[in-house]
N, C-alpha and C positions, 0 to 999 in steps of 0.2 A: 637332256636325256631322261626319258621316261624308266623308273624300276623294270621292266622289260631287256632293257638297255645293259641292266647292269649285272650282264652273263661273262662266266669266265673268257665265251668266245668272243663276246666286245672285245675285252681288254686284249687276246692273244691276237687280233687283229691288230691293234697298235701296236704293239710290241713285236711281232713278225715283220713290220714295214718299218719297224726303229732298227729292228736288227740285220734287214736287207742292208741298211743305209751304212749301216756303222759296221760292217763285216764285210760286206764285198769289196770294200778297199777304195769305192767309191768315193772317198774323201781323199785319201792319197792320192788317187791318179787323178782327181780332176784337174787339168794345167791351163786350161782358159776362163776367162771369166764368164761366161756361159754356164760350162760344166759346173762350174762351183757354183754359180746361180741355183743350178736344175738342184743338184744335192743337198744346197742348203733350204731349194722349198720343198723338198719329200721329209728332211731330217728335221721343220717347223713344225709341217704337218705332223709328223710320229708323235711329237715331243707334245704338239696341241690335244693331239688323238688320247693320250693318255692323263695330262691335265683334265682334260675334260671329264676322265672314267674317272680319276682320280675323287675330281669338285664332289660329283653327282653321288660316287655309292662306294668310298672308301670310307672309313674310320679316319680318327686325326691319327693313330699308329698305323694303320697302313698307308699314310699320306707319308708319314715320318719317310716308311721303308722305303716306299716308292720315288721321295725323291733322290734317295741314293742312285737308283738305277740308273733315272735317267740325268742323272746332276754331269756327267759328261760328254752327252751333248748337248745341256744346257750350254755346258763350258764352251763348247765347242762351235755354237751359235752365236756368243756373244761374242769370241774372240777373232772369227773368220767372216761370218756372216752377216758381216754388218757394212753398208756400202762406204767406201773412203780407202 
């Protein structure tokens, strides 16, 4: 990411597509392994989406805060999204 890159509207763009994921209940209703496929590669990507804003043009305190935010669906990747 170039300093260009590292506008409030990057970040609300990640975070609009984490908050699609984890509020439309899309994680609850998915009942096939498909669906849970498809949810768990939009809620990688969000989660990557903001890692990356994160790396490139936070602070080490705004990295702190930040991983609070998204620390579940971290949780939530590791524990569902993972094949087995």
């Amino acid at each position: 990411l170039g300093e260009e890159e590292c506008t409030l509207h990057q970040l609300q763009g990640c975070l609009e597509s984490l908050q699609s994921v984890t509020q439309n209940n899309d994680l609850a209703l998915a009942t096939t392994r498909s669906e849970l496929l498809a949810v768990c590669s939009r809620l990688k990507e969000s989660v990557l989406c903001v890692d990356e804003h994160m790396k490139h043009c936070f602070t080490a305190t705004q990295r702190k805060v930040f991983n609070h935010v998204v620390a579940g669906a971290r949780q939530f990747l590791l524990e569902l999204c993972v094949r087995g």
